[in-house]
N, CA, C and O atoms as CSV, one atom per row, in Angstrom:
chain,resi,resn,atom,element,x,y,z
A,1,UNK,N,N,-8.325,19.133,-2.719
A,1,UNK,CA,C,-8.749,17.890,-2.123
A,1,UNK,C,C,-8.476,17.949,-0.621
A,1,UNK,O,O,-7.379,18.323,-0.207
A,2,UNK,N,N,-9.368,17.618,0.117
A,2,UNK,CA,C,-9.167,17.248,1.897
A,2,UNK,C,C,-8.287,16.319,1.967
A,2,UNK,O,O,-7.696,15.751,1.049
A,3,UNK,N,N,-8.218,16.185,2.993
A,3,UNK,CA,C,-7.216,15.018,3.561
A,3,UNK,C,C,-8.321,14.134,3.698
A,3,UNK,O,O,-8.218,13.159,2.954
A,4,UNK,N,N,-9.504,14.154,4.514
A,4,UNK,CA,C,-10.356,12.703,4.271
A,4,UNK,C,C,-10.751,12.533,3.005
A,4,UNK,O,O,-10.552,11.319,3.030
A,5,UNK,N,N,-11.167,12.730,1.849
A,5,UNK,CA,C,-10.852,12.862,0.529
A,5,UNK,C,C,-9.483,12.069,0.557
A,5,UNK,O,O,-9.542,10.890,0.907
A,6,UNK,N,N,-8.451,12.523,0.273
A,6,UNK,CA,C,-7.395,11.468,-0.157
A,6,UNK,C,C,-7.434,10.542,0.395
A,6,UNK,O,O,-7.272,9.542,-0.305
A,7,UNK,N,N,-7.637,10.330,1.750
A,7,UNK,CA,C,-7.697,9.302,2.455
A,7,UNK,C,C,-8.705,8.014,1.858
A,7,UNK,O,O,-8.306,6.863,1.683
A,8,UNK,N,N,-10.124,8.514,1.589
A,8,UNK,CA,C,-10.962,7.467,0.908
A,8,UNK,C,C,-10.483,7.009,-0.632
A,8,UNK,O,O,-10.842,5.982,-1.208
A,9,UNK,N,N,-9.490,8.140,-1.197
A,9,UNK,CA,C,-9.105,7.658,-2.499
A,9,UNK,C,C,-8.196,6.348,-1.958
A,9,UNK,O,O,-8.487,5.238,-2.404
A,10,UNK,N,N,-7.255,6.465,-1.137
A,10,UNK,CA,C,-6.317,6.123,-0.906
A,10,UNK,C,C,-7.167,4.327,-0.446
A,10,UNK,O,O,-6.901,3.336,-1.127
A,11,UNK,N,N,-7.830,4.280,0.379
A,11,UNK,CA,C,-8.287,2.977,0.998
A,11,UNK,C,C,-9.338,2.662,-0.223
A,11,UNK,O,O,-9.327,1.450,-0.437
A,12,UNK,N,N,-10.054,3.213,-0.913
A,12,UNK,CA,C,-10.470,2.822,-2.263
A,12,UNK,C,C,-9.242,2.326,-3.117
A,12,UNK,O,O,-9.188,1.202,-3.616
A,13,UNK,N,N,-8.684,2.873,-3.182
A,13,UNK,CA,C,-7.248,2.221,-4.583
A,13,UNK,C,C,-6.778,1.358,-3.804
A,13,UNK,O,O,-6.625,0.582,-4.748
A,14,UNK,N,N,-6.259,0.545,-2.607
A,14,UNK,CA,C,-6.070,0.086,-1.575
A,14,UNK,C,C,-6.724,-1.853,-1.882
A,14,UNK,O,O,-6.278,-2.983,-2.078
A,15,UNK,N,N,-7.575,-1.368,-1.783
A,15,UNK,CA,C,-8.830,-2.878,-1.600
A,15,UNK,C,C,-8.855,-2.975,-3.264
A,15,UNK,O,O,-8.572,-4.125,-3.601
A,16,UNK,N,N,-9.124,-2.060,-4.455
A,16,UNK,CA,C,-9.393,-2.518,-5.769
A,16,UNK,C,C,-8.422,-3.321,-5.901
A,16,UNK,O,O,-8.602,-4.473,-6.295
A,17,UNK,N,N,-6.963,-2.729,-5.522
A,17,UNK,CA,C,-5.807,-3.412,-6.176
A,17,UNK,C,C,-5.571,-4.966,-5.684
A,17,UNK,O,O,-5.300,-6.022,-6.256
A,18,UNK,N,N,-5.845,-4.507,-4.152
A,18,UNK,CA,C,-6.053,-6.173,-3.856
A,18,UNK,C,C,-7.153,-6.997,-3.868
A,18,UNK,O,O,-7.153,-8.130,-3.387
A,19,UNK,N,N,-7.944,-6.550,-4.316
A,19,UNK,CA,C,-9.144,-7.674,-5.009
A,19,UNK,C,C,-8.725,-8.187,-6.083
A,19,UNK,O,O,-9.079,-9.295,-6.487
A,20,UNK,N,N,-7.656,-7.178,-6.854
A,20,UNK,CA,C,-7.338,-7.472,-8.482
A,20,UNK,C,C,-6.439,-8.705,-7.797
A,20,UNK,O,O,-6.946,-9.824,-7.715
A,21,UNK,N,N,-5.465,-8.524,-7.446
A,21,UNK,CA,C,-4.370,-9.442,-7.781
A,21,UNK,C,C,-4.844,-10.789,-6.615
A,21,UNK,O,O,-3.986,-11.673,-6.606
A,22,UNK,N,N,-5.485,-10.935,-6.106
A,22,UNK,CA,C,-6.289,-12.349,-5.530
A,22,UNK,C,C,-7.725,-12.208,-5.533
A,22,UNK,O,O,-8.405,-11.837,-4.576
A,23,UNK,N,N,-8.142,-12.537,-6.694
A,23,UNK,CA,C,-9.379,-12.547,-6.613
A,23,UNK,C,C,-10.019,-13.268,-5.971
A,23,UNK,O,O,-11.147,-12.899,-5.643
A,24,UNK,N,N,-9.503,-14.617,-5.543
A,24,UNK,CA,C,-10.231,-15.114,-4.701
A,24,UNK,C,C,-10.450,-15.180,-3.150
A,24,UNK,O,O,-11.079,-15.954,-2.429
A,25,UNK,N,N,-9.711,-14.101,-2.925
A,25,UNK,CA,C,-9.935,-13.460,-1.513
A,25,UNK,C,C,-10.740,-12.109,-1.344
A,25,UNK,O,O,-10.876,-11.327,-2.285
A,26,UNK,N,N,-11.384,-11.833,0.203
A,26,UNK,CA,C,-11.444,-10.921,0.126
A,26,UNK,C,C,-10.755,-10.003,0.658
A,26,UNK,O,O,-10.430,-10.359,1.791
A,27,UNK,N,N,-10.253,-8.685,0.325
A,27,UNK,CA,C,-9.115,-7.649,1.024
A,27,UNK,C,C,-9.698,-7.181,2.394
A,27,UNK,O,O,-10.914,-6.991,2.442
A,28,UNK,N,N,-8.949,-6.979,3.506
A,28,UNK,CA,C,-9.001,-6.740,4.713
A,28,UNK,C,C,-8.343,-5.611,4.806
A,28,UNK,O,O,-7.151,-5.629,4.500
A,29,UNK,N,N,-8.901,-4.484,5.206
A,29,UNK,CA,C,-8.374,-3.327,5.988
A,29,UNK,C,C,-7.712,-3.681,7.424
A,29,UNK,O,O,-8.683,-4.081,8.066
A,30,UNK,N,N,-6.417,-3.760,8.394
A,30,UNK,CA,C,-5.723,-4.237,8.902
A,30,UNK,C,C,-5.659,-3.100,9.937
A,30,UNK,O,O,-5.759,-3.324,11.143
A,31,UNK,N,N,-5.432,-1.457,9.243
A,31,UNK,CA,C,-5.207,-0.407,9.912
A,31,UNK,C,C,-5.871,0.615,9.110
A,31,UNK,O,O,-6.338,0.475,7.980
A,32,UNK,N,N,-5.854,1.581,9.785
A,32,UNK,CA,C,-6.111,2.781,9.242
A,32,UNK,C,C,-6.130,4.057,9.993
A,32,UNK,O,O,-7.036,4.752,10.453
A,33,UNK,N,N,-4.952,4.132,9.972
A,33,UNK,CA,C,-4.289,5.224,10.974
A,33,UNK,C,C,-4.446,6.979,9.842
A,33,UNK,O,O,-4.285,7.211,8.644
A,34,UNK,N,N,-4.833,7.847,11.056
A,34,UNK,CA,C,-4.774,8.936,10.502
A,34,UNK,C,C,-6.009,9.926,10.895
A,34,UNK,O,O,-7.071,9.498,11.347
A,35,UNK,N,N,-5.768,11.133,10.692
A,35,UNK,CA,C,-4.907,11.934,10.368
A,35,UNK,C,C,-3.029,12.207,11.380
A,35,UNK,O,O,-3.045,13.090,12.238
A,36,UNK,N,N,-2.216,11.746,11.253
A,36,UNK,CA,C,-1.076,12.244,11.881
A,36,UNK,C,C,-0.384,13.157,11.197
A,36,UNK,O,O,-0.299,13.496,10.017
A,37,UNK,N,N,0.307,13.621,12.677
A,37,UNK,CA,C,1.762,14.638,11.815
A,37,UNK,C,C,2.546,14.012,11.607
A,37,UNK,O,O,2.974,13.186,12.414
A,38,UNK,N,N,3.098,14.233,10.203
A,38,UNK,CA,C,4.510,13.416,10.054
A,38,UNK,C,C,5.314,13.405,10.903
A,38,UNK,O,O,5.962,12.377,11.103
A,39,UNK,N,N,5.511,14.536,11.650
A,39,UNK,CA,C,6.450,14.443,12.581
A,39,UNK,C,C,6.746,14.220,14.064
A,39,UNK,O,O,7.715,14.396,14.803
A,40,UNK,N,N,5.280,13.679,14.206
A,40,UNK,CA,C,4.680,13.043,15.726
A,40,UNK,C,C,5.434,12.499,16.433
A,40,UNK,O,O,5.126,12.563,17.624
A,41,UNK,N,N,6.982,11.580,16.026
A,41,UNK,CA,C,7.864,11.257,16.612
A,41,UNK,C,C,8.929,11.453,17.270
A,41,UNK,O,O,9.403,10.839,18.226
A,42,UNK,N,N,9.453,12.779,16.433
A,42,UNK,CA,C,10.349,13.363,16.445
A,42,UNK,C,C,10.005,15.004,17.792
A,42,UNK,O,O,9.057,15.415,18.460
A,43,UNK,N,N,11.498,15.420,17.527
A,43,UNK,CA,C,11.127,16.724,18.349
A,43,UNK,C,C,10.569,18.251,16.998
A,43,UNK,O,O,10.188,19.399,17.223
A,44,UNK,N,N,10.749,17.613,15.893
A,44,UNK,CA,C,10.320,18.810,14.752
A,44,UNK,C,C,8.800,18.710,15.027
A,44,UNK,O,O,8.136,17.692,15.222
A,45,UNK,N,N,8.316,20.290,14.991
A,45,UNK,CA,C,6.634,20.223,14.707
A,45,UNK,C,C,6.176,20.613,13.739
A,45,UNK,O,O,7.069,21.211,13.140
A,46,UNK,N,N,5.346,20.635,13.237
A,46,UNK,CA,C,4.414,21.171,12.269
A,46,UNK,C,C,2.911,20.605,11.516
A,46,UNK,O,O,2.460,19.481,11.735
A,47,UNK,N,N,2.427,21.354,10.839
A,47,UNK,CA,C,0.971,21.400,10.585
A,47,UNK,C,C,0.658,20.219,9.734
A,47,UNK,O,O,-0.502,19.815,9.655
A,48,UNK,N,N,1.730,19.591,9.031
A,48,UNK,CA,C,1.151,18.318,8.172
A,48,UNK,C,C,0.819,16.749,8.729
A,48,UNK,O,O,1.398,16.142,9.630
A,49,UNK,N,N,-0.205,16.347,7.963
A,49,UNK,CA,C,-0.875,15.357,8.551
A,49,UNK,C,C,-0.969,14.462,7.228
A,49,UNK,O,O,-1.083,14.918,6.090
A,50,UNK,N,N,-0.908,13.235,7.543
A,50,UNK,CA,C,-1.498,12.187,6.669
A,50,UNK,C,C,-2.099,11.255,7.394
A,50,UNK,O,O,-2.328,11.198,8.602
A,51,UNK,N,N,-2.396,10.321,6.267
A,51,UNK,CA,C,-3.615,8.973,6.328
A,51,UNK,C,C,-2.152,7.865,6.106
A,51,UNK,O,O,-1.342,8.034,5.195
A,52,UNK,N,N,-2.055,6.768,7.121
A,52,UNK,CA,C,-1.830,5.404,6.568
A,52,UNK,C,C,-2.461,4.338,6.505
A,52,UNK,O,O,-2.850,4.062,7.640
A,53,UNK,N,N,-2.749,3.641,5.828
A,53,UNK,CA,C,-3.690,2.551,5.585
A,53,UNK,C,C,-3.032,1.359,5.221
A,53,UNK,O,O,-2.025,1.440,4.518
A,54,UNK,N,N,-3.521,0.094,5.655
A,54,UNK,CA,C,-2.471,-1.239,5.082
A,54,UNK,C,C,-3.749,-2.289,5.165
A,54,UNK,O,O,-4.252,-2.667,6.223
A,55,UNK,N,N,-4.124,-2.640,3.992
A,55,UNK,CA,C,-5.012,-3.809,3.644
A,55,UNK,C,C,-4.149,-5.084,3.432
A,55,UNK,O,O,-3.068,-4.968,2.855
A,56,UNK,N,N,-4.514,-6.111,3.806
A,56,UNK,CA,C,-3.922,-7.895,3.921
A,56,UNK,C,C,-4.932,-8.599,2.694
A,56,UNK,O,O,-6.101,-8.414,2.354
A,57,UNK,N,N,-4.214,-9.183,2.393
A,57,UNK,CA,C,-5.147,-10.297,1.229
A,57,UNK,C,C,-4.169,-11.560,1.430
A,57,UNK,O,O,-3.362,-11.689,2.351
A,58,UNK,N,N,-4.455,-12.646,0.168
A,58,UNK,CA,C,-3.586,-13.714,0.270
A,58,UNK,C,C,-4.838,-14.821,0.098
A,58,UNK,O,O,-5.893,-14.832,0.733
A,59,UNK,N,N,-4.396,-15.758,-0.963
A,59,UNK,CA,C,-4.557,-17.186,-0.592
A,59,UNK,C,C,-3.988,-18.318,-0.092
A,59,UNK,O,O,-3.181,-18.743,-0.919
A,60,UNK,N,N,-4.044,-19.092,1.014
A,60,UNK,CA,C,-3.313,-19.650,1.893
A,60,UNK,C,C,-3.110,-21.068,1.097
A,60,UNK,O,O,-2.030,-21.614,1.324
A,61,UNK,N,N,-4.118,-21.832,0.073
A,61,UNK,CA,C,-3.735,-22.722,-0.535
A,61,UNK,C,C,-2.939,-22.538,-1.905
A,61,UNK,O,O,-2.713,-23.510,-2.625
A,62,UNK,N,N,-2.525,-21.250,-2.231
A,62,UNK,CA,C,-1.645,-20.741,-3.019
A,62,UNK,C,C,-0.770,-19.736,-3.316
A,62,UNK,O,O,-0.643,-19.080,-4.350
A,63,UNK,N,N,-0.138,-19.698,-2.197
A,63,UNK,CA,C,0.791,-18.993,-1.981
A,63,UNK,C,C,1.982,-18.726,-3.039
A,63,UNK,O,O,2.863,-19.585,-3.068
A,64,UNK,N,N,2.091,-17.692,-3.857
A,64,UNK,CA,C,3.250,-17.653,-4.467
A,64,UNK,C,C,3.388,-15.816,-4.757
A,64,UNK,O,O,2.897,-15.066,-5.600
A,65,UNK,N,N,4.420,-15.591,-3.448
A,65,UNK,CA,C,4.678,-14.208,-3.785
A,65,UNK,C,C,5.390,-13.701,-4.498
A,65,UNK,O,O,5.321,-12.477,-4.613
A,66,UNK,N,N,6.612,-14.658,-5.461
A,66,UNK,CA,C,6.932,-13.848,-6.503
A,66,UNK,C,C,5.477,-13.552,-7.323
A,66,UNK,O,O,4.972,-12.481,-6.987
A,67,UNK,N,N,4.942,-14.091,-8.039
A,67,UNK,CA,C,3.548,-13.926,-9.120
A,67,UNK,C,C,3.018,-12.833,-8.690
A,67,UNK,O,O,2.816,-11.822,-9.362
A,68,UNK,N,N,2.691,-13.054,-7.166
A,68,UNK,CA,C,1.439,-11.633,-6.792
A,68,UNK,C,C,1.967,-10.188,-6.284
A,68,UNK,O,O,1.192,-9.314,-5.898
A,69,UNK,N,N,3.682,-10.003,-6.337
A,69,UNK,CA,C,4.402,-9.061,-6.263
A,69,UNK,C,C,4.494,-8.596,-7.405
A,69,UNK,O,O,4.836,-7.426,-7.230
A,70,UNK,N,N,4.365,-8.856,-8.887
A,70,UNK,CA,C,4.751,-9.237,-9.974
A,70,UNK,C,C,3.471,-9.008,-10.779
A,70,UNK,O,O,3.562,-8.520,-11.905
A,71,UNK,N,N,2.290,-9.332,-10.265
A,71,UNK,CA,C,1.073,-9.268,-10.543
A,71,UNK,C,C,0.588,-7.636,-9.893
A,71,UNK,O,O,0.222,-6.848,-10.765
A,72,UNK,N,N,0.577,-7.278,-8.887
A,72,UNK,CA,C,0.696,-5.677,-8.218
A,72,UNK,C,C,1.485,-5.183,-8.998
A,72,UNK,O,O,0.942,-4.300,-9.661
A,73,UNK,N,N,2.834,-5.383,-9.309
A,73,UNK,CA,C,3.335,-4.661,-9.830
A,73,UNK,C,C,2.778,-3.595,-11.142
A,73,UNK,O,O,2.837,-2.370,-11.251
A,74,UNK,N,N,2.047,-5.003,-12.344
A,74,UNK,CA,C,1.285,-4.593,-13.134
A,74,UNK,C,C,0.270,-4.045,-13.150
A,74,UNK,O,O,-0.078,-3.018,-13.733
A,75,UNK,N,N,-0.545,-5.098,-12.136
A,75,UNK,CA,C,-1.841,-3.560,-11.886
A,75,UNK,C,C,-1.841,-2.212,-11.326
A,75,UNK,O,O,-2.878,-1.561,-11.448
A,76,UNK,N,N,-0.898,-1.720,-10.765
A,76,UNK,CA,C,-0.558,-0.393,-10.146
A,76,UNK,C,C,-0.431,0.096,-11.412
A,76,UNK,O,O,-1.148,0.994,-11.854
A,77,UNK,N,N,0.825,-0.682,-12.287
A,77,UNK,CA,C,1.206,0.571,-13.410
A,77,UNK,C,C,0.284,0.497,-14.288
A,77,UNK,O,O,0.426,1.323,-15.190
A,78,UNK,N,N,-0.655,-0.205,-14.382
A,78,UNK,CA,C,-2.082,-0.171,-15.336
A,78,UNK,C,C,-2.867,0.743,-14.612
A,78,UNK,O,O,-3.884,0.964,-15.270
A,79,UNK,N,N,-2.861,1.467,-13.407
A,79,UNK,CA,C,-4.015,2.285,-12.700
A,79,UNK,C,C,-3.128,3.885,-12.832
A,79,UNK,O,O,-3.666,4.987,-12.734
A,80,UNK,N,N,-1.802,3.649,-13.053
A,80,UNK,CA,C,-1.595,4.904,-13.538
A,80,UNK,C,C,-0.173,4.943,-12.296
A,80,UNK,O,O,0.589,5.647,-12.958
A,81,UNK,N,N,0.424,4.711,-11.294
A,81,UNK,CA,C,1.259,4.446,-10.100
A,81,UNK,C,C,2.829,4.055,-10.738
A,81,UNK,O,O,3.052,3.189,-11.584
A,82,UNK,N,N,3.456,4.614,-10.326
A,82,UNK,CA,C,4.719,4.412,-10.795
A,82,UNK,C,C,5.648,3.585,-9.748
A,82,UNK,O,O,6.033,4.037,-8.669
A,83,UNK,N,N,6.022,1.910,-10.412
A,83,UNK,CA,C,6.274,1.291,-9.699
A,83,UNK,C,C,7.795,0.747,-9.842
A,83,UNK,O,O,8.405,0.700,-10.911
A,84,UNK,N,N,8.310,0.339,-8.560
A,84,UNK,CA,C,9.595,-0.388,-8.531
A,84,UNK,C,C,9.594,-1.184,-7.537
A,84,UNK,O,O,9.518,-0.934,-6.334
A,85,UNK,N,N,9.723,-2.591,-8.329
A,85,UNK,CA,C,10.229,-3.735,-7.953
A,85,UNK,C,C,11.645,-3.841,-7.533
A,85,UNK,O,O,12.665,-3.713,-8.209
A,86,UNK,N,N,11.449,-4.177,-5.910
A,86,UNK,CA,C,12.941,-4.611,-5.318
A,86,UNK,C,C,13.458,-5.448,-5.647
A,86,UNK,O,O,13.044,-5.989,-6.673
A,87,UNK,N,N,14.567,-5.970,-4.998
A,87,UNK,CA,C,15.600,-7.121,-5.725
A,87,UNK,C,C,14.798,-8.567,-4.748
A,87,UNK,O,O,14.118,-7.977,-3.908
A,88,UNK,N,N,14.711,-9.270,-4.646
A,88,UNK,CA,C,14.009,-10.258,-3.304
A,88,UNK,C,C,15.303,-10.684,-2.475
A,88,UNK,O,O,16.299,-11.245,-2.931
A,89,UNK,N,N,15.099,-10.342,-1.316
A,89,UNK,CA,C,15.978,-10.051,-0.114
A,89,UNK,C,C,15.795,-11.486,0.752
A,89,UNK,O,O,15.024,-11.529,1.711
A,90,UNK,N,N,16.485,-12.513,0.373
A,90,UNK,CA,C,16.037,-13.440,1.571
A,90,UNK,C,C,14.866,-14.464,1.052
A,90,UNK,O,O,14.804,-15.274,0.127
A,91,UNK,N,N,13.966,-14.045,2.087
A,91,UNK,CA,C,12.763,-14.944,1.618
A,91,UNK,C,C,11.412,-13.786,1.644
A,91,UNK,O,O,10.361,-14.049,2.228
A,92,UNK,N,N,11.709,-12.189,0.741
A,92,UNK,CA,C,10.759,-11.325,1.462
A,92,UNK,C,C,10.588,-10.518,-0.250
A,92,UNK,O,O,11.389,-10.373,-1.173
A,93,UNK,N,N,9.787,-10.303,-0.145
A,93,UNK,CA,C,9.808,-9.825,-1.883
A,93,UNK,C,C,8.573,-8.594,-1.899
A,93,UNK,O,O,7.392,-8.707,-1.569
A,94,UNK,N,N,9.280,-7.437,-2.388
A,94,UNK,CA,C,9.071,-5.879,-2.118
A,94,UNK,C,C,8.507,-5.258,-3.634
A,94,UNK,O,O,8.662,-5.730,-4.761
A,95,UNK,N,N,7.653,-3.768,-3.109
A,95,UNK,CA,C,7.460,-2.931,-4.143
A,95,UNK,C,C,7.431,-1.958,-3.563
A,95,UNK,O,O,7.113,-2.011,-2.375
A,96,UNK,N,N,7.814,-0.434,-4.298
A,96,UNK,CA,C,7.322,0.640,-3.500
A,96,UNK,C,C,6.618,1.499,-5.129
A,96,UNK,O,O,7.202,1.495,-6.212
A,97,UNK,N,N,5.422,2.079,-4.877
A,97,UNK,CA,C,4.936,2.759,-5.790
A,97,UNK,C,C,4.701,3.857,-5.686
A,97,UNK,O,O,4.614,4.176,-4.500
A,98,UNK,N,N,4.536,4.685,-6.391
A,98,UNK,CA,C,3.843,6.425,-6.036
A,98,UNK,C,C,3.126,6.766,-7.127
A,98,UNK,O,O,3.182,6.354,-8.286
A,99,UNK,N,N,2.420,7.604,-6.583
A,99,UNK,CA,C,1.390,8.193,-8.056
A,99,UNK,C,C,0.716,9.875,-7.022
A,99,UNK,O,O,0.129,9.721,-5.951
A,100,UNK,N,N,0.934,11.115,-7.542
A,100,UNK,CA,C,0.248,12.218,-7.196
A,100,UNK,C,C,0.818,12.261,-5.885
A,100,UNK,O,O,0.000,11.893,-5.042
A,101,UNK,N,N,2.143,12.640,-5.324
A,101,UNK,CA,C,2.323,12.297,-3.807
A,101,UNK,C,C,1.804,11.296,-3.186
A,101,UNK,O,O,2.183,11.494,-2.032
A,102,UNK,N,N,0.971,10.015,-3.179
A,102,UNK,CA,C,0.578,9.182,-2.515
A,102,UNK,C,C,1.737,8.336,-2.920
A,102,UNK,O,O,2.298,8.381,-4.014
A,103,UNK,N,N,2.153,7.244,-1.506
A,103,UNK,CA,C,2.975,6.429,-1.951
A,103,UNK,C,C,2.677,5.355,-1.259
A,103,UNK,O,O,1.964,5.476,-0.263
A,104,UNK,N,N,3.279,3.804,-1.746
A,104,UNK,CA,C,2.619,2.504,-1.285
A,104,UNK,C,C,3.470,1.971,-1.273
A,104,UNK,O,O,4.414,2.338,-1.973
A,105,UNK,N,N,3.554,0.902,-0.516
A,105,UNK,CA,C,4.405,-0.555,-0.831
A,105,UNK,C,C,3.877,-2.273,-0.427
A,105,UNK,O,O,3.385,-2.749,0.596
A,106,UNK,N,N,4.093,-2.620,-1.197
A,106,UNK,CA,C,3.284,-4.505,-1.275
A,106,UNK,C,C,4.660,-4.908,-0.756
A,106,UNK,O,O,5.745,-4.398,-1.036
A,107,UNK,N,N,4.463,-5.660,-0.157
A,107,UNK,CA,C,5.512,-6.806,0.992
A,107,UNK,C,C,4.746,-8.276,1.034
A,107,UNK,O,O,3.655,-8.566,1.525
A,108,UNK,N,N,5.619,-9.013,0.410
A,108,UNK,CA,C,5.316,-10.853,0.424
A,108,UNK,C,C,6.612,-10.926,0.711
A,108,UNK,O,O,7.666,-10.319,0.522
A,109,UNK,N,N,5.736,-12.850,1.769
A,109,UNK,CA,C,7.471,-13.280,1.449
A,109,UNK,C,C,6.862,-14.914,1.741
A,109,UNK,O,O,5.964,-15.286,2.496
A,110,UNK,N,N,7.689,-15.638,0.874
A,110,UNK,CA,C,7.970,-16.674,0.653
A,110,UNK,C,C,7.578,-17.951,2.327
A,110,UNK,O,O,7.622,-19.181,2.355
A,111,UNK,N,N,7.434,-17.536,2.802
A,111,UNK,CA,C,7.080,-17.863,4.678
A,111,UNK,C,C,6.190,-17.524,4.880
A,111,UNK,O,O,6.066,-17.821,6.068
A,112,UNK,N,N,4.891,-16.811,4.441
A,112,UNK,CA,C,3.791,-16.571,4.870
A,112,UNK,C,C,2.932,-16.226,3.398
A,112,UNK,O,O,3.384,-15.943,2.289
A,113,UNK,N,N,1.532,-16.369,3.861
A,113,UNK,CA,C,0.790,-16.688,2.297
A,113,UNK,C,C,-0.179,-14.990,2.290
A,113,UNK,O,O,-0.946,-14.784,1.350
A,114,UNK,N,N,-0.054,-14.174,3.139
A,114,UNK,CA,C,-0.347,-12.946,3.207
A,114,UNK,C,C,0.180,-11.578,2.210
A,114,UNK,O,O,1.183,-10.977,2.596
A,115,UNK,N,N,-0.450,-11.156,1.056
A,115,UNK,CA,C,0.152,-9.894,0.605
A,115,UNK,C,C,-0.522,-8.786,1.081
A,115,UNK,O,O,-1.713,-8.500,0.964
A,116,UNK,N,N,1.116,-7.710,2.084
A,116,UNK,CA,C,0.259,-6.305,2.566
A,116,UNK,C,C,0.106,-5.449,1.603
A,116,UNK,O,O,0.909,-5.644,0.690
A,117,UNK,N,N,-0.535,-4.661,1.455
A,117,UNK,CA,C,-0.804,-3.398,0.787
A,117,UNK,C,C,-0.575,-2.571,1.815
A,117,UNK,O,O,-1.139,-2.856,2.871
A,118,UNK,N,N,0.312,-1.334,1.769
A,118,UNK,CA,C,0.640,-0.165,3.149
A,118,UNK,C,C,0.438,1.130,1.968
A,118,UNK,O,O,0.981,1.281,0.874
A,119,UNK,N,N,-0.436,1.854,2.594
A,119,UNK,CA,C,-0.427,3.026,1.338
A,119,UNK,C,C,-0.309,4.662,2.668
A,119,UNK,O,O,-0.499,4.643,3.884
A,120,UNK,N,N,-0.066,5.442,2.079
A,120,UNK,CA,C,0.029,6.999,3.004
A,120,UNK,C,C,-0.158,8.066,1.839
A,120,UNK,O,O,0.236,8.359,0.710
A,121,UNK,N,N,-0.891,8.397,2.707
A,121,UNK,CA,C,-1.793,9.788,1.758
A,121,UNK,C,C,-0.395,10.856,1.579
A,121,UNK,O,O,0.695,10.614,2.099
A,122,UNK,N,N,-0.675,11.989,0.787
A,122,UNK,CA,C,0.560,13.403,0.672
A,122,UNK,C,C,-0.043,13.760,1.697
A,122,UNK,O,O,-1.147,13.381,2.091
A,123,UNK,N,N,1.007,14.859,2.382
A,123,UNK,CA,C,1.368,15.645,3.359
A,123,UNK,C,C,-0.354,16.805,3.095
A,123,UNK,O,O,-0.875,17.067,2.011
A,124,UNK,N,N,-0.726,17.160,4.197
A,124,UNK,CA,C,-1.972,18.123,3.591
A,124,UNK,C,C,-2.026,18.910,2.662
A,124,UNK,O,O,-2.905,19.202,1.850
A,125,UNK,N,N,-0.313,19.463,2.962
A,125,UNK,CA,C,0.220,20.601,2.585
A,125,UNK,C,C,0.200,20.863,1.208
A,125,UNK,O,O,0.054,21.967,0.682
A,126,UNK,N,N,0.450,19.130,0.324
A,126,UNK,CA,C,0.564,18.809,-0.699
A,126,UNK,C,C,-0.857,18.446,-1.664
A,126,UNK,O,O,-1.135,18.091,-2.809
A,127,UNK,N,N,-1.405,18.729,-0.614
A,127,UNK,CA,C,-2.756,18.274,-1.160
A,127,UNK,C,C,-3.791,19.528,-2.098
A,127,UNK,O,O,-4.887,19.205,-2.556
């Protein structure tokens, strides 16, 4: 598989999941950063590159991010993604998932009626 290949898997699984869990929105692509080196920050170099992507959804007259943290949760592990639900920190309520080296995380919180989707492709290397 390419890296643009994972990448379209990646922003495809991205928008399904959040169409699933608010259907009555539509999902917004926010970013879509990529190809980078992982290590673009740092002083380490090397040849691997990924895709990050973060789609926004949310209904603003019904806001309830335990349900739609809770609701992701299930549809990830119904698409095959192996998921864990954080503890809710405050007023901010977390997931991080993985499936095939790709890994994601959904972020709500209780103060805003927005659920992100942040997903990053595997390393090329891994690909």
């Amino acid at each position: 598989m390419t890296l643009t290949e994972a990448r379209n898997f990646l922003r495809s699984e991205l928008l399904a999941v959040a169409a699933l869990v608010v259907p009555s929105q539509t999902p917004t692509v926010t970013q879509d950063v990529g190809p980078v080196r992982q290590e673009a920050l740092s002083d380490e170099h090397g040849p691997e590159a990924v895709c990050t992507i973060t789609v926004e959804t949310g209904d603003p007259t019904s806001p309830d991010p335990e349900a739609q943290i809770g609701f992701a949760a299930e549809t990830l592990d119904g698409r095959g993604w192996k998921v864990e639900v954080a503890p809710v920190e405050g007023d901010h309520h977390h997931l991080t998932a993985n499936r095939d080296g790709y890994d994601l995380t959904v972020d709500a919180s209780t103060t805003d009626w927005r659920l992100t989707f942040t997903g990053q492709t595997p390393i090329t290397d891994d690909l």
